[in-house]
MINUPA-65974 format. One record per atom (N, C-alpha, C, O): chain; residue in three letters; x, y, z. Coordinates in Angstrom, 3 decimals, m for minus. Layout:
N
<r mol="A" type="ALA" X="X" Y="Y" Z="Z"/>
...
This chain:
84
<r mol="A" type="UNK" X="147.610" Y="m7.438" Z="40.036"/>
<r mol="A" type="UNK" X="148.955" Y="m7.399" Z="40.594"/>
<r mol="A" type="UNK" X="149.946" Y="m7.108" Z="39.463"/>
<r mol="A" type="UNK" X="150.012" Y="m7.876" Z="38.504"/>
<r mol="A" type="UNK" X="150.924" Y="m5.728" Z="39.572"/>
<r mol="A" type="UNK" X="151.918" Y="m5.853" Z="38.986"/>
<r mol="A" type="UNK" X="152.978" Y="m6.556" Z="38.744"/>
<r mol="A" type="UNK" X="153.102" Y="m7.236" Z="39.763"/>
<r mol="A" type="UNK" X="153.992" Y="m6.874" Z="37.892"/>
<r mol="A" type="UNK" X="155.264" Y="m7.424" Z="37.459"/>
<r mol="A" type="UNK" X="156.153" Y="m6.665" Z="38.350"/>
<r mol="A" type="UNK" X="155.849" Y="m5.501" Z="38.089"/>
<r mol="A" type="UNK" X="157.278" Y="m6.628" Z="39.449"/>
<r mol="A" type="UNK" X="157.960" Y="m5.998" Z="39.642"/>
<r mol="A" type="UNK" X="158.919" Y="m5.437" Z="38.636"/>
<r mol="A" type="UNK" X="159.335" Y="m6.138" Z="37.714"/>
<r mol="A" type="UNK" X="159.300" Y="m4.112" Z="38.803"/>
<r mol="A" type="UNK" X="159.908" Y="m3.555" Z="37.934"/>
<r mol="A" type="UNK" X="161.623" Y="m4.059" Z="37.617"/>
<r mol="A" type="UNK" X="162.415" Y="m4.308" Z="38.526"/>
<r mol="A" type="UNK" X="161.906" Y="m4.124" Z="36.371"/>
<r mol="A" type="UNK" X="163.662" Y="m4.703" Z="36.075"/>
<r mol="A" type="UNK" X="164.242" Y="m4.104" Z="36.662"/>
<r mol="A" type="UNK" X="163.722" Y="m3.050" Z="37.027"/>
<r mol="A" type="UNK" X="165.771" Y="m4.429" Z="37.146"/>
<r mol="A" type="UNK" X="166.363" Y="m3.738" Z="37.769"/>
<r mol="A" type="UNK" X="167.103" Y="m2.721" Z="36.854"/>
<r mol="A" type="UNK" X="167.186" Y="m2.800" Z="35.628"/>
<r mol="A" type="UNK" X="167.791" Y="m1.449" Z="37.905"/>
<r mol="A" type="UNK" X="167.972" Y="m0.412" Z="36.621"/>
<r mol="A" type="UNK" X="169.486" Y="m0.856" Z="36.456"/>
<r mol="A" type="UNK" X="170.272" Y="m0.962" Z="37.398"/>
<r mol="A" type="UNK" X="169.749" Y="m1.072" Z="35.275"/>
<r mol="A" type="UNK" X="171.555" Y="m1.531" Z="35.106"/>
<r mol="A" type="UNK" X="172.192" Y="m0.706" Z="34.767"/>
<r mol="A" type="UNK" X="171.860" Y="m0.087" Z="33.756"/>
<r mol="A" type="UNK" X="173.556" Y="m0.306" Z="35.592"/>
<r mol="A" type="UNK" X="174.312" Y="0.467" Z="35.668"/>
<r mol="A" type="UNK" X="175.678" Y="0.200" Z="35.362"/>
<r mol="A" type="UNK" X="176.299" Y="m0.313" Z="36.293"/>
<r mol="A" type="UNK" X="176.461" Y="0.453" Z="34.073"/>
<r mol="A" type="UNK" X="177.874" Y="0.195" Z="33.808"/>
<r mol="A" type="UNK" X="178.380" Y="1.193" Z="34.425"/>
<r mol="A" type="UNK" X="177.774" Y="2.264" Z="34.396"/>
<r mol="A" type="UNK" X="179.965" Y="1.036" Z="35.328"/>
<r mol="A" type="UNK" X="181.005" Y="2.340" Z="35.630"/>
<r mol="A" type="UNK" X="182.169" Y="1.791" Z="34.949"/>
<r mol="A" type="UNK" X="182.648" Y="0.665" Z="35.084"/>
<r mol="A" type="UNK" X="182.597" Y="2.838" Z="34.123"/>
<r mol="A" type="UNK" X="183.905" Y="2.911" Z="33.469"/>
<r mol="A" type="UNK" X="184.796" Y="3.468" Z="34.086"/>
<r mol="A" type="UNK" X="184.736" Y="4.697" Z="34.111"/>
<r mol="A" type="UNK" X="186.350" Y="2.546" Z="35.064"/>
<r mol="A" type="UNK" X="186.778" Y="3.968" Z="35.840"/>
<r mol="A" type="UNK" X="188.473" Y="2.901" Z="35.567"/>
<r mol="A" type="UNK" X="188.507" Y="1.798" Z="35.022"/>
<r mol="A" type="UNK" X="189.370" Y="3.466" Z="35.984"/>
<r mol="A" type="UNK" X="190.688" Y="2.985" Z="35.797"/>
<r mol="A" type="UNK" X="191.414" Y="1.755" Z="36.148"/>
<r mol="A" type="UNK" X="192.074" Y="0.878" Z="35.590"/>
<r mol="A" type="UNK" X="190.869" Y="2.187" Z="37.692"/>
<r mol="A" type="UNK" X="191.129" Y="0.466" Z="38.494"/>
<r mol="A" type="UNK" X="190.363" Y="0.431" Z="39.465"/>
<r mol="A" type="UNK" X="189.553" Y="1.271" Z="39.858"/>
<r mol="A" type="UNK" X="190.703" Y="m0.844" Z="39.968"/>
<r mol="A" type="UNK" X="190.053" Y="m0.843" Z="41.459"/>
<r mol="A" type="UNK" X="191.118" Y="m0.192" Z="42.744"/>
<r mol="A" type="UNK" X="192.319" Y="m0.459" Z="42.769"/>
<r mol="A" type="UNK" X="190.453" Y="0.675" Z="43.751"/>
<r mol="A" type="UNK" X="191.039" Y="1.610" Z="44.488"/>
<r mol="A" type="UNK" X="190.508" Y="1.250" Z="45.913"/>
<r mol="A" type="UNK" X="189.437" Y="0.644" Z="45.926"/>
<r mol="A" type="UNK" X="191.134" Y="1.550" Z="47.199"/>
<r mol="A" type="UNK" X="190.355" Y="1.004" Z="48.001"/>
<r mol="A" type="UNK" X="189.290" Y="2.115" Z="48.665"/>
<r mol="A" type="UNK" X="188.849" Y="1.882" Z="49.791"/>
<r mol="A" type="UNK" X="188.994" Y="3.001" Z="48.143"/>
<r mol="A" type="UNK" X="188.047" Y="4.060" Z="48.488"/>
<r mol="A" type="UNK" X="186.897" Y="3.691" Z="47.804"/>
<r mol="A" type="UNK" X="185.811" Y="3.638" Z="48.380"/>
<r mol="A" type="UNK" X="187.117" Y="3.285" Z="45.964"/>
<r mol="A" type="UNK" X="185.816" Y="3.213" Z="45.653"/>
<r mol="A" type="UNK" X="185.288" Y="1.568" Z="45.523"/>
<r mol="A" type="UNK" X="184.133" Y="1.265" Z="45.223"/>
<r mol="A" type="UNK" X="186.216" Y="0.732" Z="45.769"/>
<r mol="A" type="UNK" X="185.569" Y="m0.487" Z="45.706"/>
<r mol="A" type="UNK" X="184.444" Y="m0.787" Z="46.930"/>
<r mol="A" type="UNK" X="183.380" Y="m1.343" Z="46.659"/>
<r mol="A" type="UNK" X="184.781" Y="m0.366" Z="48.292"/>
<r mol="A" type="UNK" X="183.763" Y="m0.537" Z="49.172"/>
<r mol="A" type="UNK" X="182.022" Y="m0.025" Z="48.755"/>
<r mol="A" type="UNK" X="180.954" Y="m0.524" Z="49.107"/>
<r mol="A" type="UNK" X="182.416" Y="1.535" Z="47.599"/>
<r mol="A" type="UNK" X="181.198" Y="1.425" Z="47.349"/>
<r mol="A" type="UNK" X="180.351" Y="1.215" Z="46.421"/>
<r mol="A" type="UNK" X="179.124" Y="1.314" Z="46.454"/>
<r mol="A" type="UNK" X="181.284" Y="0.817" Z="45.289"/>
<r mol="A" type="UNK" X="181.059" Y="m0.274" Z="44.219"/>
<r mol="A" type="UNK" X="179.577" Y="m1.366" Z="44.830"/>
<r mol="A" type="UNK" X="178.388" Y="m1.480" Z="44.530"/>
<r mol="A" type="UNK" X="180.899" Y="m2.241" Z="46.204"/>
<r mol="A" type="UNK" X="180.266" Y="m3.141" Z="46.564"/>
<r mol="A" type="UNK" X="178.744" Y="m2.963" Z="46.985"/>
<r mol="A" type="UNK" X="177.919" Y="m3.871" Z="46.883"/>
<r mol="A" type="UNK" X="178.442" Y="m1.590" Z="47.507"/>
<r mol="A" type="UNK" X="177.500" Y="m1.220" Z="48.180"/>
<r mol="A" type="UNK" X="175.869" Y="m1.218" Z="47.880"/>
<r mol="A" type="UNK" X="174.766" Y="m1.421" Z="48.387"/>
<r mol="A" type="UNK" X="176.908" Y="m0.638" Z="46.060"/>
<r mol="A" type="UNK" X="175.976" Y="m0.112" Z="44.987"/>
<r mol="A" type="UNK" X="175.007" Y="m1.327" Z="44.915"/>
<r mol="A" type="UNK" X="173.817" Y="m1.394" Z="45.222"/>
<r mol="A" type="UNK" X="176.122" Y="m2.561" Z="44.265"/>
<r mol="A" type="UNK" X="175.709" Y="m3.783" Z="44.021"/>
<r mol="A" type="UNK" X="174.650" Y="m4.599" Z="44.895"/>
<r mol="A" type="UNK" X="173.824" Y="m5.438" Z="44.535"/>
<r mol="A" type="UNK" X="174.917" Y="m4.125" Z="46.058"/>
<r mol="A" type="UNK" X="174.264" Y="m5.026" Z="46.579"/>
<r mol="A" type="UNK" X="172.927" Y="m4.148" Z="47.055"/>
<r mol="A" type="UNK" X="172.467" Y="m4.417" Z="48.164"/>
<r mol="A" type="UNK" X="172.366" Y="m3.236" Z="46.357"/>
<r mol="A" type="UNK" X="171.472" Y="m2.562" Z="46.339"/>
<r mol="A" type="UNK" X="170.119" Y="m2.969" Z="45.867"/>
<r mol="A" type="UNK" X="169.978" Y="m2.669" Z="44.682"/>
<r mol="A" type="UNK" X="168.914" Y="m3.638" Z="46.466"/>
<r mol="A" type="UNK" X="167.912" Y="m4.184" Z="45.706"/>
<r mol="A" type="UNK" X="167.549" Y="m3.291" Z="44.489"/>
<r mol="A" type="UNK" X="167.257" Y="m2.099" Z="44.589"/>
<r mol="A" type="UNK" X="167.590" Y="m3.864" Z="43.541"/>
<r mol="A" type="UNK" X="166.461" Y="m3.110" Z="42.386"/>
<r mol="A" type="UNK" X="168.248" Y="m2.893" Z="41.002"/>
<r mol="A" type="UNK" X="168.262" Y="m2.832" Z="39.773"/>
<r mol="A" type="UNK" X="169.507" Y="m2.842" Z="42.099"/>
<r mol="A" type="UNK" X="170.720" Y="m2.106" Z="41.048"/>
<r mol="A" type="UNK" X="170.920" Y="m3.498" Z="40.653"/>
<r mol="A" type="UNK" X="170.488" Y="m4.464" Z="41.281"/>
<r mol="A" type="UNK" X="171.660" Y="m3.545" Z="39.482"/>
<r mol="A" type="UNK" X="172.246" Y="m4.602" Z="38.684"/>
<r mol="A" type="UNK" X="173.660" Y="m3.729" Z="38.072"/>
<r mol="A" type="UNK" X="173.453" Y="m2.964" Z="37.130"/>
<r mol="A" type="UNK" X="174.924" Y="m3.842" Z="38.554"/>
<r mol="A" type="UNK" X="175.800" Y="m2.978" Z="38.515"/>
<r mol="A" type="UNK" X="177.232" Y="m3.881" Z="37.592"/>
<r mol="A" type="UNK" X="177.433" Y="m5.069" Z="37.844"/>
<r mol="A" type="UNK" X="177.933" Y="m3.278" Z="36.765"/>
<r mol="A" type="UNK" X="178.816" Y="m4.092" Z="36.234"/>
<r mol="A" type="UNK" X="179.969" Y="m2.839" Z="36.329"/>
<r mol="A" type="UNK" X="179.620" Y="m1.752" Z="35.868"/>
<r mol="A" type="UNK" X="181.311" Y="m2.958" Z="36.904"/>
<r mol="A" type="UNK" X="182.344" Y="m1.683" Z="36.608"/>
<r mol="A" type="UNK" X="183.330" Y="m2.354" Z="35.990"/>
<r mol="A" type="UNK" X="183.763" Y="m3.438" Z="36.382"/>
<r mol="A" type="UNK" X="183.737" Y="m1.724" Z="34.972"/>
<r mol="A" type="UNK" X="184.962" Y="m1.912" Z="33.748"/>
<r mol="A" type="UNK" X="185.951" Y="m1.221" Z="34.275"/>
<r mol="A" type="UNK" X="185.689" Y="m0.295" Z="35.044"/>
<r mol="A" type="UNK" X="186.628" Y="m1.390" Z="34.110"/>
<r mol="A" type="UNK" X="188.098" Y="m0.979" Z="34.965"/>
<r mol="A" type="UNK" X="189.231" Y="m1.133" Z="33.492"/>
<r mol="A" type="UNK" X="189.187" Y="m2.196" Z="32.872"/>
<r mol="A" type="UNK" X="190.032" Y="m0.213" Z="33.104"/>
<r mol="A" type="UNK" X="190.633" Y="0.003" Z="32.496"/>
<r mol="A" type="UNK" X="192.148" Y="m1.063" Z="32.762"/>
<r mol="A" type="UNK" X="192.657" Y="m1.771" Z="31.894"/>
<r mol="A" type="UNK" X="192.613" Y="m0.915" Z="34.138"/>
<r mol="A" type="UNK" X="193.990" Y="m1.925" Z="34.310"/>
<r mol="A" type="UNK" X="193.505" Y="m2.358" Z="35.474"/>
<r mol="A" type="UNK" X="192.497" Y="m1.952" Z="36.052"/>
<r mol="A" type="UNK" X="194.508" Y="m3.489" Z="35.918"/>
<r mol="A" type="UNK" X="194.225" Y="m4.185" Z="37.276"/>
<r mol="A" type="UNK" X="195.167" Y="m3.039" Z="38.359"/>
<r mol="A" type="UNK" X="194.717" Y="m2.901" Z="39.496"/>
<r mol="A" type="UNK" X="196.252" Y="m2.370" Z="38.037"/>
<r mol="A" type="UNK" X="197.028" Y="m1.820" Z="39.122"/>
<r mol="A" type="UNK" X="197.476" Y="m0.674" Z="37.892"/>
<r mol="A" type="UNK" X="197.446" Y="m0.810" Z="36.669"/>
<r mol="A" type="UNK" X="198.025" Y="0.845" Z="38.978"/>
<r mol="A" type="UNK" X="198.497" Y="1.575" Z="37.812"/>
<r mol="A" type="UNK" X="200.562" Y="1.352" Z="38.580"/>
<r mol="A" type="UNK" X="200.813" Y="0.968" Z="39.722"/>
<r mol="A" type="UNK" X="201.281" Y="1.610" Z="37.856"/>
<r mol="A" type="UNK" X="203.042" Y="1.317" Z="38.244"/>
<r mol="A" type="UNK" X="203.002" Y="2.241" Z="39.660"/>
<r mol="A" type="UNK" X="203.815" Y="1.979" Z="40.547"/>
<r mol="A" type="UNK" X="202.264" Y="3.063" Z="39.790"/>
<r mol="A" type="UNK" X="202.582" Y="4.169" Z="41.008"/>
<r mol="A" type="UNK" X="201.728" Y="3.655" Z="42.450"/>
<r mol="A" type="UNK" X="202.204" Y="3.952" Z="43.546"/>
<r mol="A" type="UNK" X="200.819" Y="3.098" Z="42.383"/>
<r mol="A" type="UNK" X="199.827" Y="2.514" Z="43.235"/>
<r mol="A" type="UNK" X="200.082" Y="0.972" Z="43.786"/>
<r mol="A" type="UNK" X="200.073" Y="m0.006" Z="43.037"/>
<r mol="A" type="UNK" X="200.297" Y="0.914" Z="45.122"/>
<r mol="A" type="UNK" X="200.950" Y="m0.309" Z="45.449"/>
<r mol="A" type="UNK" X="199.700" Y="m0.666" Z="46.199"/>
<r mol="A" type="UNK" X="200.318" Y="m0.622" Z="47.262"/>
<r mol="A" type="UNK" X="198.635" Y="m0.942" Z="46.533"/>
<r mol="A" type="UNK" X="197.429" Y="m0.979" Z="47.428"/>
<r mol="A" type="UNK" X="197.214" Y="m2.760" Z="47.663"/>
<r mol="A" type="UNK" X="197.386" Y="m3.574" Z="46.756"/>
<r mol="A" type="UNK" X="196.827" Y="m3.098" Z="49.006"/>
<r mol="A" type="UNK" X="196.129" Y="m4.199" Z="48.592"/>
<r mol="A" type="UNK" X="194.780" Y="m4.151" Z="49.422"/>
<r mol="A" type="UNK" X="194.490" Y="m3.713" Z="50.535"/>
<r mol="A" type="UNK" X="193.953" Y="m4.901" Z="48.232"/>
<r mol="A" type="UNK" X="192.684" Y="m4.524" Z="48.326"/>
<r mol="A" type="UNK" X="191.752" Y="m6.224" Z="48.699"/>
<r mol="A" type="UNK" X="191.799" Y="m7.320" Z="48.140"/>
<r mol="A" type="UNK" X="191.020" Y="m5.730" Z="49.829"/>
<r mol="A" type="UNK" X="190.183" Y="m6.907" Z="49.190"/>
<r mol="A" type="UNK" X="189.399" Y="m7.925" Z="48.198"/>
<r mol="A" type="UNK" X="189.880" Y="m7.867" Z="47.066"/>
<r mol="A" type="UNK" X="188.332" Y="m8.835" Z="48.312"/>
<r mol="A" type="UNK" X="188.305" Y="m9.353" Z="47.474"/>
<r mol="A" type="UNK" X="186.803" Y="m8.486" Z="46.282"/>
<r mol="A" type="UNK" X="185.721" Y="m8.279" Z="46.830"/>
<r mol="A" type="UNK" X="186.940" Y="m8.188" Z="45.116"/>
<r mol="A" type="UNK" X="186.077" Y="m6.896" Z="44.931"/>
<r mol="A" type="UNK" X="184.807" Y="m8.389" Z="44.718"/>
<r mol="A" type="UNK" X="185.062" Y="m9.551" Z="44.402"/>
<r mol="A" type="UNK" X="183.240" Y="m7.641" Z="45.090"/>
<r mol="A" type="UNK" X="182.527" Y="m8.340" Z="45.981"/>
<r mol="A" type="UNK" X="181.073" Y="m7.817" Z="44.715"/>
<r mol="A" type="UNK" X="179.912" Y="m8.223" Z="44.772"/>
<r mol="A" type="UNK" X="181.660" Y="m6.832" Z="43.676"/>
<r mol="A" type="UNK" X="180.561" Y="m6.649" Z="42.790"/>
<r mol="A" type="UNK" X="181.053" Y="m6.952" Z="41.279"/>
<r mol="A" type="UNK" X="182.245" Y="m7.071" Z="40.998"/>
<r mol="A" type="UNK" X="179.948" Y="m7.068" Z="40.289"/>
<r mol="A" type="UNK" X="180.714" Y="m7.889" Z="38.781"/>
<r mol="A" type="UNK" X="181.432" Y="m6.702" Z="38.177"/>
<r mol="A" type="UNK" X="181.150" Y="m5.507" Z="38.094"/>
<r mol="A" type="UNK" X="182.322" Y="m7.342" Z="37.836"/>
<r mol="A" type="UNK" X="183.483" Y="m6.282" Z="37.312"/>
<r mol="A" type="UNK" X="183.932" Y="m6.869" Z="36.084"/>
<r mol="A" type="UNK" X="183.292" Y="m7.849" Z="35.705"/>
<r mol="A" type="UNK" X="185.014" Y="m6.435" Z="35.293"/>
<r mol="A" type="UNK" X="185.871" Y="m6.822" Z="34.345"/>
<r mol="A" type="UNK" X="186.866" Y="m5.918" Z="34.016"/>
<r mol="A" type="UNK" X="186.621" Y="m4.727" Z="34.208"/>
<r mol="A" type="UNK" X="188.051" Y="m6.275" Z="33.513"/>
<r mol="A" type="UNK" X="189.077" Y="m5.722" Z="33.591"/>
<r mol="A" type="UNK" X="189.530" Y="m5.685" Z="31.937"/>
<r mol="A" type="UNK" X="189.925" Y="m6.666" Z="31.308"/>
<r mol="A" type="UNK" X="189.419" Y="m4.730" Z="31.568"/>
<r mol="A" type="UNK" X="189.328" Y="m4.633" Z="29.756"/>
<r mol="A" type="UNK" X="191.192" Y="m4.673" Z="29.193"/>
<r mol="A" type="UNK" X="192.196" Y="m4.671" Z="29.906"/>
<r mol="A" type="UNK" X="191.103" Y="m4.699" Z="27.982"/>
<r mol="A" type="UNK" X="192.232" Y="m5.524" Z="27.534"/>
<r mol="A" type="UNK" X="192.791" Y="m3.980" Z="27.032"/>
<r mol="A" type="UNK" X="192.045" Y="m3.048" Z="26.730"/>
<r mol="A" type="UNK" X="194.427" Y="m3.938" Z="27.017"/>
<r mol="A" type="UNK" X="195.380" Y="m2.911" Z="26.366"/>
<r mol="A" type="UNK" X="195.935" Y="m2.312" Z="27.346"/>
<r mol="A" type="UNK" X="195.685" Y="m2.311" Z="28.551"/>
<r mol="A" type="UNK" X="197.215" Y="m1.470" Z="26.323"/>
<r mol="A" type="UNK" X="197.931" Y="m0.888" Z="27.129"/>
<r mol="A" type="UNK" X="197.708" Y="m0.002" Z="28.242"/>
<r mol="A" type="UNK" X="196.550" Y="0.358" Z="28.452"/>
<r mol="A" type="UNK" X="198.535" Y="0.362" Z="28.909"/>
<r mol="A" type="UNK" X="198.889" Y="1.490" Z="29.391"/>
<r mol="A" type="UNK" X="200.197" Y="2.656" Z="29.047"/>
<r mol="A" type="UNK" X="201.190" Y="2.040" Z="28.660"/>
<r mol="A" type="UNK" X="200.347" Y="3.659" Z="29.081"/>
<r mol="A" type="UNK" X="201.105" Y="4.423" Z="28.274"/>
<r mol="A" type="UNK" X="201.099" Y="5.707" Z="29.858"/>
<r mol="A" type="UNK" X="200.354" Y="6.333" Z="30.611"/>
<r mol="A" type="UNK" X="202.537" Y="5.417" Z="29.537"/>
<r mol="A" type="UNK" X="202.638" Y="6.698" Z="30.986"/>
<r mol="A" type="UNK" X="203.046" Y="8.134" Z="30.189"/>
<r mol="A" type="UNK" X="203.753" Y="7.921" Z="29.205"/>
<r mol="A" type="UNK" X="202.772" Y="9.367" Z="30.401"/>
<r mol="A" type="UNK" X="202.687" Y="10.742" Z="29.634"/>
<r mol="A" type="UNK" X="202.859" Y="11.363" Z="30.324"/>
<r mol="A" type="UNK" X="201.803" Y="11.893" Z="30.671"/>
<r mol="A" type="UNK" X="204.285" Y="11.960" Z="31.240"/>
<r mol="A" type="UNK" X="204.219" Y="13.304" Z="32.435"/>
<r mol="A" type="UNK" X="203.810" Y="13.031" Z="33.513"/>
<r mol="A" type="UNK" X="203.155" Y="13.856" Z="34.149"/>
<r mol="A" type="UNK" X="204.057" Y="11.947" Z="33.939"/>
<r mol="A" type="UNK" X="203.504" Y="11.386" Z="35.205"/>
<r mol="A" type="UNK" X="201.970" Y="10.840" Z="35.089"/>
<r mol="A" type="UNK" X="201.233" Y="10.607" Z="36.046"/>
<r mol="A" type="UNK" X="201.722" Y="10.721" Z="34.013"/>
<r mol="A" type="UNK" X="199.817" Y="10.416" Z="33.751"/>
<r mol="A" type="UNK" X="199.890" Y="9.351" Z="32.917"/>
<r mol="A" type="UNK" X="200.502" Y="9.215" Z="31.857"/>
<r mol="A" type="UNK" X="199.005" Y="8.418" Z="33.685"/>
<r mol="A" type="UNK" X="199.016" Y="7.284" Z="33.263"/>
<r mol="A" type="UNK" X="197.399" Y="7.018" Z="32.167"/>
<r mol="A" type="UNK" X="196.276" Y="6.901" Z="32.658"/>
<r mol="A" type="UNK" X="197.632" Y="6.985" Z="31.028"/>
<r mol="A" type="UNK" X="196.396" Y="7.106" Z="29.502"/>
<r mol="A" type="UNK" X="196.713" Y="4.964" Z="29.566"/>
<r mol="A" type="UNK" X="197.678" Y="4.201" Z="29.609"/>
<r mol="A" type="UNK" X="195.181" Y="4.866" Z="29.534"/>
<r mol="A" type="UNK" X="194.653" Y="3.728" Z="28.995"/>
<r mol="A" type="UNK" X="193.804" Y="3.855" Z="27.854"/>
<r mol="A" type="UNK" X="192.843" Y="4.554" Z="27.535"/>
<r mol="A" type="UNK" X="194.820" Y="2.495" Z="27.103"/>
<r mol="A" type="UNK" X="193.879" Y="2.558" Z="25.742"/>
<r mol="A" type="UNK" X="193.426" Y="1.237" Z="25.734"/>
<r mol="A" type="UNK" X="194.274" Y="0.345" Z="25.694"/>
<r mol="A" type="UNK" X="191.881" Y="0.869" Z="25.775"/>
<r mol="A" type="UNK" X="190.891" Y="m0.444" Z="26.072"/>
<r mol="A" type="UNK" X="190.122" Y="m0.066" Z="24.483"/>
<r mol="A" type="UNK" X="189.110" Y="0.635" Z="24.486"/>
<r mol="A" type="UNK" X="190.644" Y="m0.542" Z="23.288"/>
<r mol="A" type="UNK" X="189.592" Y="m0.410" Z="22.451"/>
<r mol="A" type="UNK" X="189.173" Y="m1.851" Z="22.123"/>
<r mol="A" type="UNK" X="188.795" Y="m1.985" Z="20.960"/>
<r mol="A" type="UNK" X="189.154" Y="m2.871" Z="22.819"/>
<r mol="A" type="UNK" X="188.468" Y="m4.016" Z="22.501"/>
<r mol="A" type="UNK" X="187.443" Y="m4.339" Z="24.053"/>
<r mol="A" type="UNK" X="187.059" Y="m3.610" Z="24.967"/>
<r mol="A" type="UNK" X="187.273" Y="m5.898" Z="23.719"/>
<r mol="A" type="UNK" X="186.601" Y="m6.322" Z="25.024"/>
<r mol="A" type="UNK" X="187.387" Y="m6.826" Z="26.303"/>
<r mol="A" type="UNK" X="188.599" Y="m6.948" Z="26.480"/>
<r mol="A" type="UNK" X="186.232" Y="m7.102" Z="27.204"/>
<r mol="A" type="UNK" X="186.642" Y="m7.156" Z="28.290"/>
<r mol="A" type="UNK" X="188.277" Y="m8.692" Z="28.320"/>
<r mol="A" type="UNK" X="188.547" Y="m9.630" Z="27.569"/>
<r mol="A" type="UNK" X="188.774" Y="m8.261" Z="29.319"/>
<r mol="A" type="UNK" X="189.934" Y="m9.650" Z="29.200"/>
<r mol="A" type="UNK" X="188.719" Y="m10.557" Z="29.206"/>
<r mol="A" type="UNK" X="187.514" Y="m10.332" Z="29.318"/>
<r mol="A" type="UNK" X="189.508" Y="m11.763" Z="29.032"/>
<r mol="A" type="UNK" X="188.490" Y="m13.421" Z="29.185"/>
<r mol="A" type="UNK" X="187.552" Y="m13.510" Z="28.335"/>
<r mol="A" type="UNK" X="187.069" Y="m14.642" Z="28.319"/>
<r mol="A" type="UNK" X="186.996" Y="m12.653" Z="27.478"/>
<r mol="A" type="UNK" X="186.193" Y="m12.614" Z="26.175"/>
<r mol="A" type="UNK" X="186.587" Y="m13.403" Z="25.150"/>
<r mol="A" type="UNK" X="185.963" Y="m13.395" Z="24.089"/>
């Protein structure tokens, strides 16, 4: 009898949480075999007023500014996650 195989772990690096991709964040996560963690650059961007449910897969929300440029909003995360 084999060892079942580890699960395959998957980091997503993406800006924030949105309500299009958190549903499938959640989806991912709850996928037998995925082990999923998404880093998210800010909690909200100034232009995005959304409210979202409660996000339902492991996440973290990384530390630093935001800097708005021409209507474009640049995150700079060069440390760890907040709560570290």
């Amino acid at each position: 009898m084999t060892a079942p195989a580890p699960p395959l772990r998957l980091a997503i690096v993406t800006n924030m949480p949105t309500p299009y991709r958190a549903p499938v964040f959640d989806r991912v996560a709850a996928t037998p075999g995925i082990s999923l963690q998404v880093l998210y650059a800010t909690r909200v961007e100034p232009d995005r007023h959304w409210d979202l449910p409660a996000l339902q897969h492991e996440h973290a929300f990384l530390r630093g500014p935001t800097l708005e440029r021409g209507g474009r909003y640049i995150h700079f995360n060069p440390g760890r996650p907040a709560g570290d």
